[in-house]
Backbone atoms as SQL, in Angstrom:
CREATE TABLE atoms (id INTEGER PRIMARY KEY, chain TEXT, resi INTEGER, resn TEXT, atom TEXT, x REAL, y REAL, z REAL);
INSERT INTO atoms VALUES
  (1, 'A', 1, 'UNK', 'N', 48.381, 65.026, 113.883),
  (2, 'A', 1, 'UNK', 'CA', 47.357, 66.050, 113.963),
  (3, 'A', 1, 'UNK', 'C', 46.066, 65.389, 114.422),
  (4, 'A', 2, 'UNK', 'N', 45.242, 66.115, 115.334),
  (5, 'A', 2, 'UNK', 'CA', 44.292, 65.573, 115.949),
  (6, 'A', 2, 'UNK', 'C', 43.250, 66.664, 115.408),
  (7, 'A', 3, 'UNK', 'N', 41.504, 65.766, 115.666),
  (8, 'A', 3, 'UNK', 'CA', 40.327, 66.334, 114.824),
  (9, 'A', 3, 'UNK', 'C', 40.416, 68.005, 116.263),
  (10, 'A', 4, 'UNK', 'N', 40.833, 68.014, 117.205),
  (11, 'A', 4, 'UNK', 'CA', 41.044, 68.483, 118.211),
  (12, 'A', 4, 'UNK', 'C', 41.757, 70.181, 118.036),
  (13, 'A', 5, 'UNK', 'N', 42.920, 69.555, 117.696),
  (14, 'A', 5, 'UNK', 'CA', 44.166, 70.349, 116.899),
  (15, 'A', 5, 'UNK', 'C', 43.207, 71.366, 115.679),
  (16, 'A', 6, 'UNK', 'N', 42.574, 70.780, 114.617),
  (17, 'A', 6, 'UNK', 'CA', 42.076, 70.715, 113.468),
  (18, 'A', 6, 'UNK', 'C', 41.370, 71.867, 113.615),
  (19, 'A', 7, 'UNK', 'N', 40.083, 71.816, 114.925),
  (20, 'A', 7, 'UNK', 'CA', 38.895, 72.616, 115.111),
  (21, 'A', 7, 'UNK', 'C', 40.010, 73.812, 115.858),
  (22, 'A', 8, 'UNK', 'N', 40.181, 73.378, 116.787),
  (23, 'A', 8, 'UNK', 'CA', 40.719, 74.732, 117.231),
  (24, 'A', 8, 'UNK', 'C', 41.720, 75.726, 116.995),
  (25, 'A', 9, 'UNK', 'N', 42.666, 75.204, 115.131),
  (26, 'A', 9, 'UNK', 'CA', 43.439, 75.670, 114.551),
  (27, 'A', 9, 'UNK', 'C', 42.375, 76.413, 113.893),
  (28, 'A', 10, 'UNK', 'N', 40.918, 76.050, 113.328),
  (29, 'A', 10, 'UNK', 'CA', 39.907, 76.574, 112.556),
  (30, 'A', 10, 'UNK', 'C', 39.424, 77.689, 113.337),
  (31, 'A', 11, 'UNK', 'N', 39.107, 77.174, 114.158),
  (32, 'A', 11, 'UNK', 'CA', 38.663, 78.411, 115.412),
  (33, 'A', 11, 'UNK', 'C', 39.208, 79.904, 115.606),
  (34, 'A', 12, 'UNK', 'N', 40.635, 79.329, 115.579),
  (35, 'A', 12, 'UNK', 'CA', 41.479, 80.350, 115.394),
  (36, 'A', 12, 'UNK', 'C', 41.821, 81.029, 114.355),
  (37, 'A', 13, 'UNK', 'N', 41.955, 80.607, 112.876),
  (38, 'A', 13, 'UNK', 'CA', 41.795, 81.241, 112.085),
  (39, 'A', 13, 'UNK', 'C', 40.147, 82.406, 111.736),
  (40, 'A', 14, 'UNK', 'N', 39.197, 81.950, 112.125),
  (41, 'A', 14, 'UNK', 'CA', 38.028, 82.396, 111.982),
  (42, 'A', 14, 'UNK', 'C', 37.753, 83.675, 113.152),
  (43, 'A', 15, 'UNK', 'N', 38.619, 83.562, 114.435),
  (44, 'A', 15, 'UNK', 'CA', 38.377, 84.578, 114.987),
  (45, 'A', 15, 'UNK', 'C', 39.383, 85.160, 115.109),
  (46, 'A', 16, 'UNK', 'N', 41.030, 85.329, 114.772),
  (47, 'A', 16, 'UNK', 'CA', 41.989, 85.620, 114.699),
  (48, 'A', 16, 'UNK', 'C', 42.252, 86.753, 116.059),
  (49, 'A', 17, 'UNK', 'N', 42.110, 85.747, 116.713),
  (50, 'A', 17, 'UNK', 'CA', 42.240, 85.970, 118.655),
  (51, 'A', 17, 'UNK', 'C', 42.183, 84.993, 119.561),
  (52, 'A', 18, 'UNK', 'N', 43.089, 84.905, 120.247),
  (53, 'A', 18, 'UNK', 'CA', 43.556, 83.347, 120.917),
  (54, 'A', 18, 'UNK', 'C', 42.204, 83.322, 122.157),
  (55, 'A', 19, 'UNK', 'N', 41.962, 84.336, 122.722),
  (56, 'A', 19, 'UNK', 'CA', 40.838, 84.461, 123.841),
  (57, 'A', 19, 'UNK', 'C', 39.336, 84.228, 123.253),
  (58, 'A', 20, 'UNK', 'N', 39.082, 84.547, 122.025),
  (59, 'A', 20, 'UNK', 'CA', 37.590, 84.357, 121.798),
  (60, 'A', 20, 'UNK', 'C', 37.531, 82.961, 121.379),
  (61, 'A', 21, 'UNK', 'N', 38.634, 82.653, 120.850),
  (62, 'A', 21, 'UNK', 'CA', 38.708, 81.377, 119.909),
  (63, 'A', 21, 'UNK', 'C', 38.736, 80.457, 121.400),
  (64, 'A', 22, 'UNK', 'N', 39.648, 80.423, 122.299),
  (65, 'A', 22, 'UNK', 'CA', 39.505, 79.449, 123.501),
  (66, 'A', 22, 'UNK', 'C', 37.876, 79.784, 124.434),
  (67, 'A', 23, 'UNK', 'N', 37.644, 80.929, 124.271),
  (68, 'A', 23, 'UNK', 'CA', 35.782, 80.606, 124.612),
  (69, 'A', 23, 'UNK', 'C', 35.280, 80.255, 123.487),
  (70, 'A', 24, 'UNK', 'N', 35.616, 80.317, 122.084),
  (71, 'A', 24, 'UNK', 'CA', 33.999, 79.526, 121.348),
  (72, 'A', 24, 'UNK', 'C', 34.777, 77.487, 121.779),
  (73, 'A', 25, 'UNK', 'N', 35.811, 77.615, 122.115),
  (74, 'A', 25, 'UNK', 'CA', 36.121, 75.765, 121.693),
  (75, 'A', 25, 'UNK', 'C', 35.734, 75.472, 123.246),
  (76, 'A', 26, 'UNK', 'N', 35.066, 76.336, 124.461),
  (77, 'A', 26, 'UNK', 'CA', 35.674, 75.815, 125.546),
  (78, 'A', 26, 'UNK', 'C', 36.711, 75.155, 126.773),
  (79, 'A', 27, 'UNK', 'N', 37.508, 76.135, 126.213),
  (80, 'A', 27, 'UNK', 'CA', 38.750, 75.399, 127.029),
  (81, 'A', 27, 'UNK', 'C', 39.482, 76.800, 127.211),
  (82, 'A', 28, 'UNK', 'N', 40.961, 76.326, 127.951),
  (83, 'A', 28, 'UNK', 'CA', 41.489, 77.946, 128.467),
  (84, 'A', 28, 'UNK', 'C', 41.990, 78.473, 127.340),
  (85, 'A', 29, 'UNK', 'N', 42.853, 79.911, 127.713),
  (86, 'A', 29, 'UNK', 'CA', 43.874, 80.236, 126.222),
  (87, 'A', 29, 'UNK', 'C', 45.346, 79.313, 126.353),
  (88, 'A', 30, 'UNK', 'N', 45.415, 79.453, 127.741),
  (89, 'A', 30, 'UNK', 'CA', 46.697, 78.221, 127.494),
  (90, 'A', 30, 'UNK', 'C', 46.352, 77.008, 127.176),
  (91, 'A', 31, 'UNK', 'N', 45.354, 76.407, 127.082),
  (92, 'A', 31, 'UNK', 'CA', 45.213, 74.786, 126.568),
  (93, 'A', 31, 'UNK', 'C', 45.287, 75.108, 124.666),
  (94, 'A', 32, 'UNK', 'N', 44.293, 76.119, 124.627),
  (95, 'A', 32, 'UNK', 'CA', 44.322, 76.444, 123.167),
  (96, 'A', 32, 'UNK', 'C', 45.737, 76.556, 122.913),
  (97, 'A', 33, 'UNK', 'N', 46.171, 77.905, 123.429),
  (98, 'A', 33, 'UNK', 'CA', 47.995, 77.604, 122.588),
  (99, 'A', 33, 'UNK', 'C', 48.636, 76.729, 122.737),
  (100, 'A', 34, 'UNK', 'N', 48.386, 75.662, 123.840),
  (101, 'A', 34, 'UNK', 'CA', 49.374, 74.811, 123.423),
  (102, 'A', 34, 'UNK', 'C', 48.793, 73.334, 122.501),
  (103, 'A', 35, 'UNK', 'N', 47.675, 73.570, 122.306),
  (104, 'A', 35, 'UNK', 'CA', 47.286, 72.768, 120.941),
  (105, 'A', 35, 'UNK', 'C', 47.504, 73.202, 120.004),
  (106, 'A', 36, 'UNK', 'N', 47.642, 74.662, 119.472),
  (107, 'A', 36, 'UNK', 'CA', 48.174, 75.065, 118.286),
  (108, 'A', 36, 'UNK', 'C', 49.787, 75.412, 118.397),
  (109, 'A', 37, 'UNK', 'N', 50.553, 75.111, 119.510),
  (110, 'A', 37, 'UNK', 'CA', 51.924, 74.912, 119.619),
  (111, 'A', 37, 'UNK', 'C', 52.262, 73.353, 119.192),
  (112, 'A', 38, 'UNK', 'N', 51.337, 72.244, 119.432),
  (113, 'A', 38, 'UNK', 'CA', 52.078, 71.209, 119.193),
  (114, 'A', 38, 'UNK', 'C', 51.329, 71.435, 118.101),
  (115, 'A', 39, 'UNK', 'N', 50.788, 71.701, 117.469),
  (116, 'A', 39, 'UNK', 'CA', 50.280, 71.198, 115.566),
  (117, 'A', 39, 'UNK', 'C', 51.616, 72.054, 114.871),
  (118, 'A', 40, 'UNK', 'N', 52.007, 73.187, 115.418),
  (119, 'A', 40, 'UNK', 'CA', 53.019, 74.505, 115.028),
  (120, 'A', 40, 'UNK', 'C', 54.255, 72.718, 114.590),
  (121, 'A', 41, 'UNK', 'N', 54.518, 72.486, 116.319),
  (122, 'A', 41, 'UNK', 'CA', 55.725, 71.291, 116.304),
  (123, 'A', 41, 'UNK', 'C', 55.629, 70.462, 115.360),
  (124, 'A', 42, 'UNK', 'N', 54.288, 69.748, 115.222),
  (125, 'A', 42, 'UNK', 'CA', 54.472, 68.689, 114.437),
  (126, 'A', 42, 'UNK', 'C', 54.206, 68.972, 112.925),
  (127, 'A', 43, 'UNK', 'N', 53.895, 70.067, 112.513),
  (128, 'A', 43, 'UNK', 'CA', 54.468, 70.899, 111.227),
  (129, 'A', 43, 'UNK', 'C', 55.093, 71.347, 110.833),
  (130, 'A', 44, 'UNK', 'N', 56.023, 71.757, 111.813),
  (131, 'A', 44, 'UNK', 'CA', 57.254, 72.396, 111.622),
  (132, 'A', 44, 'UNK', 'C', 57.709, 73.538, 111.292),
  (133, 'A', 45, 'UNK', 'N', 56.636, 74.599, 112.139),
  (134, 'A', 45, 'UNK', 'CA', 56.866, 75.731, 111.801),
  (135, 'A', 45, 'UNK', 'C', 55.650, 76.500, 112.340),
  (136, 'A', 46, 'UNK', 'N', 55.555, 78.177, 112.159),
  (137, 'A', 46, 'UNK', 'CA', 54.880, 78.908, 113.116),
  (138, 'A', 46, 'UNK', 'C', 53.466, 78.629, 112.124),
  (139, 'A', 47, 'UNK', 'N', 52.464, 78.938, 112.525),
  (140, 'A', 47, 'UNK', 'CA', 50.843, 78.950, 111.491),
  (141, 'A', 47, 'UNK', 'C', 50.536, 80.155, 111.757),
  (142, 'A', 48, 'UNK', 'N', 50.565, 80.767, 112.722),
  (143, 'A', 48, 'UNK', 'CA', 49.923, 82.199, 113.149),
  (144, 'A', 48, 'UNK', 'C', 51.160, 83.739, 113.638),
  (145, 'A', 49, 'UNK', 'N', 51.325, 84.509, 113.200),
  (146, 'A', 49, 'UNK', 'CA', 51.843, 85.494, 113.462),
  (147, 'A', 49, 'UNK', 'C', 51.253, 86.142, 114.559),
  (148, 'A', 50, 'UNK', 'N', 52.293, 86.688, 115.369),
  (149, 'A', 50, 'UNK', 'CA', 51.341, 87.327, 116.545),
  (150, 'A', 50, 'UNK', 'C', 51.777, 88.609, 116.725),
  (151, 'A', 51, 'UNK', 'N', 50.880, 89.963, 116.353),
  (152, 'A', 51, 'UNK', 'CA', 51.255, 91.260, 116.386),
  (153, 'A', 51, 'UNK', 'C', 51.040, 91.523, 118.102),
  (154, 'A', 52, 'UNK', 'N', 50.871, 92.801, 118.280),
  (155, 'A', 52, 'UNK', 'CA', 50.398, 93.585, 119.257),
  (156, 'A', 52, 'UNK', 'C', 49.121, 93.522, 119.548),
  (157, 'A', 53, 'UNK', 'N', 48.136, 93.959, 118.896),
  (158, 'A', 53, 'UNK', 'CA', 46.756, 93.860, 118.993),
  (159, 'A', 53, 'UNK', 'C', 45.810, 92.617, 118.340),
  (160, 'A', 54, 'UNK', 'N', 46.613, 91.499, 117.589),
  (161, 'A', 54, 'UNK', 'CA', 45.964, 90.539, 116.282),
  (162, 'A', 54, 'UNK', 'C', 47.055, 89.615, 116.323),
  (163, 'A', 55, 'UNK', 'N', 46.158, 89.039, 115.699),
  (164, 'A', 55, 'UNK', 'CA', 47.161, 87.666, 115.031),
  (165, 'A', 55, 'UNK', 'C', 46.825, 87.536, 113.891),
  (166, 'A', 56, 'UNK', 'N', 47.703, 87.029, 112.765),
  (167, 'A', 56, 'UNK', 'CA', 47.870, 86.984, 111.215),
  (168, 'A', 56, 'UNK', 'C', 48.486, 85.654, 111.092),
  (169, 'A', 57, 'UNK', 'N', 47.592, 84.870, 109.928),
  (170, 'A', 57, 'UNK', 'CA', 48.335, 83.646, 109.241),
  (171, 'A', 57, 'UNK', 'C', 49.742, 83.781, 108.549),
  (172, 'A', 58, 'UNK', 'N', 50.510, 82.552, 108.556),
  (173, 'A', 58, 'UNK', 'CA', 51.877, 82.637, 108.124),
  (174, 'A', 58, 'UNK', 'C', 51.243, 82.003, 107.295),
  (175, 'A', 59, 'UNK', 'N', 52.353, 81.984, 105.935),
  (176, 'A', 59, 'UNK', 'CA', 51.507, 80.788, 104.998),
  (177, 'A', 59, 'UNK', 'C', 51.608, 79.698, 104.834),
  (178, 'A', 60, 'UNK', 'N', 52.546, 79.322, 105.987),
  (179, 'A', 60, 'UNK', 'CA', 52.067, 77.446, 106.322),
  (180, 'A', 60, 'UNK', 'C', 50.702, 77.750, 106.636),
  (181, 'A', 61, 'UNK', 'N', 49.840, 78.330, 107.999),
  (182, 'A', 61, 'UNK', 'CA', 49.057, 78.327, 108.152),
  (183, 'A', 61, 'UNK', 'C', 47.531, 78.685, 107.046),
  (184, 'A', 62, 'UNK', 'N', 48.229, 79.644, 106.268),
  (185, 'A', 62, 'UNK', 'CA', 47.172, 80.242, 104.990),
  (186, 'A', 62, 'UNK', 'C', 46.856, 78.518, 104.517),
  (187, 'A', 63, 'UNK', 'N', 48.317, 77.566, 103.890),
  (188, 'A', 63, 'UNK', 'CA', 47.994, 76.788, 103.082),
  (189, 'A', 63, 'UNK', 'C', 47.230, 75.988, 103.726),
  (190, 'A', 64, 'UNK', 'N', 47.469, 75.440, 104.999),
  (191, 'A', 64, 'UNK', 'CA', 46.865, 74.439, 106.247),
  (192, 'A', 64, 'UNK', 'C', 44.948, 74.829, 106.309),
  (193, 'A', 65, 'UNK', 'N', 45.603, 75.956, 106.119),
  (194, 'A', 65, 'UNK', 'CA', 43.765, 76.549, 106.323),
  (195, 'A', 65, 'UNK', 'C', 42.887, 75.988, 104.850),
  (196, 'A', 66, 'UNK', 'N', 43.937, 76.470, 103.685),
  (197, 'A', 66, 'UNK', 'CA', 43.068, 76.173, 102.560),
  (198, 'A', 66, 'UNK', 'C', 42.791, 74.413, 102.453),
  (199, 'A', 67, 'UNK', 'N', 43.921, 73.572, 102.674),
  (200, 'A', 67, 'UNK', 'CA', 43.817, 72.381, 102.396),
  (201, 'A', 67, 'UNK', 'C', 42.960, 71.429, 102.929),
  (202, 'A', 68, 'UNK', 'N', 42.771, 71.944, 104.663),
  (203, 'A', 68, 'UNK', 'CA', 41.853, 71.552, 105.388),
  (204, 'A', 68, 'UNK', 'C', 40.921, 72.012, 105.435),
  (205, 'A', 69, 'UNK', 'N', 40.287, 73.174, 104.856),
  (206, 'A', 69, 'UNK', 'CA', 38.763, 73.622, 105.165),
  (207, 'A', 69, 'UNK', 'C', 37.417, 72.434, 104.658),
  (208, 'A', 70, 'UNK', 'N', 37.850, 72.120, 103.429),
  (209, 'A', 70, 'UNK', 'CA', 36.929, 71.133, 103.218),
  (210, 'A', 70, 'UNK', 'C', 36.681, 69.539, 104.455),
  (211, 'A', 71, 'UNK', 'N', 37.487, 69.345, 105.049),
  (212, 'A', 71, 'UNK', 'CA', 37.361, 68.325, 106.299),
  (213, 'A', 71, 'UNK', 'C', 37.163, 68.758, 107.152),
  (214, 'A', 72, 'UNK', 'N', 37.414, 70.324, 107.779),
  (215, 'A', 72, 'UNK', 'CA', 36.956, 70.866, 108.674),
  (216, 'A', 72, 'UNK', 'C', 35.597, 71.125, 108.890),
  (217, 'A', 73, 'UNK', 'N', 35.246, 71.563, 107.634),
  (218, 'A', 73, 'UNK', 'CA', 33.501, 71.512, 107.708),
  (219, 'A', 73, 'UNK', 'C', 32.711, 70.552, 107.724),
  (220, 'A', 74, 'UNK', 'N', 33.551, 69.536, 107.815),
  (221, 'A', 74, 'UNK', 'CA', 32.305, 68.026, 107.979),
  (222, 'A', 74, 'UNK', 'C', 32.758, 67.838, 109.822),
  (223, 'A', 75, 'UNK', 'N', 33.579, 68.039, 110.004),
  (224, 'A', 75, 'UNK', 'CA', 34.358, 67.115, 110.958),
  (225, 'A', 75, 'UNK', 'C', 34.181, 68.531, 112.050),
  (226, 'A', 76, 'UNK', 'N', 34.083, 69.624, 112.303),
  (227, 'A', 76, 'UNK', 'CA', 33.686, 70.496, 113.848),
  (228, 'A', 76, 'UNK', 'C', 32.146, 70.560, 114.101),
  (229, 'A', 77, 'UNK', 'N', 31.301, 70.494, 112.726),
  (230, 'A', 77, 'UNK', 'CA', 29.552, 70.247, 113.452),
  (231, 'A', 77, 'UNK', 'C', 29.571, 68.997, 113.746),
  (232, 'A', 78, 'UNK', 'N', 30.338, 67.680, 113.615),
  (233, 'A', 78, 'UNK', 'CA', 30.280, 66.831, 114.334),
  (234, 'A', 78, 'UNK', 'C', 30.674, 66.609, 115.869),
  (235, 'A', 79, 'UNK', 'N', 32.309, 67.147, 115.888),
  (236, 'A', 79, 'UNK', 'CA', 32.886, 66.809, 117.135),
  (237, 'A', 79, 'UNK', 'C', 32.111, 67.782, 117.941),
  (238, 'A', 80, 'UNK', 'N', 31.246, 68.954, 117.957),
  (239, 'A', 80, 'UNK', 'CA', 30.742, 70.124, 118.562),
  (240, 'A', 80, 'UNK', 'C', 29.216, 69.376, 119.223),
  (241, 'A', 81, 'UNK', 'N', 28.977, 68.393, 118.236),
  (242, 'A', 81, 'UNK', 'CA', 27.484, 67.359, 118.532),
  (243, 'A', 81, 'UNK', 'C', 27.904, 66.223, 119.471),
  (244, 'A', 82, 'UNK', 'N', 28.833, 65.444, 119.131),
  (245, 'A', 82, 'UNK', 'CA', 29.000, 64.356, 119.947),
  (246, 'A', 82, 'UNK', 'C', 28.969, 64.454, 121.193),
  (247, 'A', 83, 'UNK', 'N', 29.543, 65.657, 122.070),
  (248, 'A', 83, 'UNK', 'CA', 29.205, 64.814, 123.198),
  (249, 'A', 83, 'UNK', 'C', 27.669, 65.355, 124.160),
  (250, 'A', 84, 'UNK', 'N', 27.021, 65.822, 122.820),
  (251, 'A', 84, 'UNK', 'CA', 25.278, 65.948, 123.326),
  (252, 'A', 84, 'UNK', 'C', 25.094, 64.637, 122.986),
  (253, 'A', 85, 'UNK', 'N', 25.297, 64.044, 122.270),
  (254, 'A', 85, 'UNK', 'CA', 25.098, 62.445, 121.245),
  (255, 'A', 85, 'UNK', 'C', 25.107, 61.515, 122.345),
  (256, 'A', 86, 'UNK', 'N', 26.457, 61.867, 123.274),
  (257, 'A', 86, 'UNK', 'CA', 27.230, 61.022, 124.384),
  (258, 'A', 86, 'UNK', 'C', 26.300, 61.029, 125.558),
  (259, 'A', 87, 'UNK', 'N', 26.198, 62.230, 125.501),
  (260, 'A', 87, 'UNK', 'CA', 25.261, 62.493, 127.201),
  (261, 'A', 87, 'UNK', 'C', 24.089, 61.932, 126.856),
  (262, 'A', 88, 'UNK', 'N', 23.172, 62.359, 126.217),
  (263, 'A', 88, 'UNK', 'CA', 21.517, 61.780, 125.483),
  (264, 'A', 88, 'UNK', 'C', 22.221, 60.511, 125.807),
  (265, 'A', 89, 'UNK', 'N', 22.977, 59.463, 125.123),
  (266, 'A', 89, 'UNK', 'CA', 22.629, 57.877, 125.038),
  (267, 'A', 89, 'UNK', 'C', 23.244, 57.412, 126.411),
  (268, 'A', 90, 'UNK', 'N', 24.120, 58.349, 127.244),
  (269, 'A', 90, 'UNK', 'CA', 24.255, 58.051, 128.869),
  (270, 'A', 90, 'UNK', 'C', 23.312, 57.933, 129.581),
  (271, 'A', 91, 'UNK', 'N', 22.273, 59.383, 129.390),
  (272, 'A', 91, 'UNK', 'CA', 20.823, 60.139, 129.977),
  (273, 'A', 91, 'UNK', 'C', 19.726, 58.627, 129.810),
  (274, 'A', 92, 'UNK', 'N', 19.916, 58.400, 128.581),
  (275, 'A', 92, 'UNK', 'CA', 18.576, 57.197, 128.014),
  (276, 'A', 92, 'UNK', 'C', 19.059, 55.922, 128.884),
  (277, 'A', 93, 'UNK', 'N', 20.321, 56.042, 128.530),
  (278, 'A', 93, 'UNK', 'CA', 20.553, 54.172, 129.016),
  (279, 'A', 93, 'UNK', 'C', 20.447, 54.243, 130.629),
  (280, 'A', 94, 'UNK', 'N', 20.653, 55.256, 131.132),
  (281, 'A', 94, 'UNK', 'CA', 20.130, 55.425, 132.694),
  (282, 'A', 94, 'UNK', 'C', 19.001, 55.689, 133.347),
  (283, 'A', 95, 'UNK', 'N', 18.146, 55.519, 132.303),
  (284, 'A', 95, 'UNK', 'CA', 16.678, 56.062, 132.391),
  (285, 'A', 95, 'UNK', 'C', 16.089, 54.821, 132.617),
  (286, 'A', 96, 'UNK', 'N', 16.361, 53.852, 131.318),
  (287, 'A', 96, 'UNK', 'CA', 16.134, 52.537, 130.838),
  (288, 'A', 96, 'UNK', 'C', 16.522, 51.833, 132.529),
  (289, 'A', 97, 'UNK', 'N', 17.363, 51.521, 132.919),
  (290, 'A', 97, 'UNK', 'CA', 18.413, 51.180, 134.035),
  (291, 'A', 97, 'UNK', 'C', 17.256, 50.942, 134.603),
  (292, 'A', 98, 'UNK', 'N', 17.398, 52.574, 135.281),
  (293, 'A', 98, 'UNK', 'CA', 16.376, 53.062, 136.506),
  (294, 'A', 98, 'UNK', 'C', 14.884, 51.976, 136.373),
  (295, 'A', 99, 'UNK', 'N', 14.276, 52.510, 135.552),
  (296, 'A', 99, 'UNK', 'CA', 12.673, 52.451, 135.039),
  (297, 'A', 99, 'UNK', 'C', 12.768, 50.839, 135.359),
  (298, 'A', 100, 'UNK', 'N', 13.795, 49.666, 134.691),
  (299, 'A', 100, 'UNK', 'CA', 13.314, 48.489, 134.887),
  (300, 'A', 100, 'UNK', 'C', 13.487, 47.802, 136.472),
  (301, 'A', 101, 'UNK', 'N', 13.811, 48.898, 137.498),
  (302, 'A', 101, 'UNK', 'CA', 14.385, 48.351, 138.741),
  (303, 'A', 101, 'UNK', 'C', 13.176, 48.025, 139.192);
């Protein structure tokens, strides 16, 4: 399981819709399902029910949700920051670069 997997299994539980949830994480709906297809694989089993109009937790997924919420909330305002973190200390150290030429 990846911090990856993690957020956008969270994502998905919180908006219980594969399309809003792949616009809040940025990425497509097929990249999203198939990150929550391989967490499905490497758990061994479905996390999300998929009706007609919704999607509903199975209760692997209910328990996955409860067990992980507490790491989830430290660990998506991070990975959601880093790569402003990334760009800023790219932005600076190329600034620095520049400026001493």
């Amino acid at each position: 399981m990846t911090i990856h997997q993690l957020r956008t299994f969270h994502v998905v539980c919180r908006e219980l819709n594969y399309s809003t949830a792949a616009d809040k994480c940025y990425i497509s709906r097929q990249a999203l399902r198939q990150s929550i297809a391989a967490l499905e694989n490497e758990l061994g089993g479905p996390l999300f029910l998929n009706h007609a109009n919704h999607i509903a937790l199975t209760h692997k997924g209910e328990r996955l949700q409860k067990e992980s919420a507490a790491l989830a909330m430290k660990l998506i305002p991070l990975t959601d920051s880093l790569p402003l973190y990334c760009y800023g200390d790219v932005k600076a150290y190329a600034q620095i670069r520049t400026g001493k030429r």
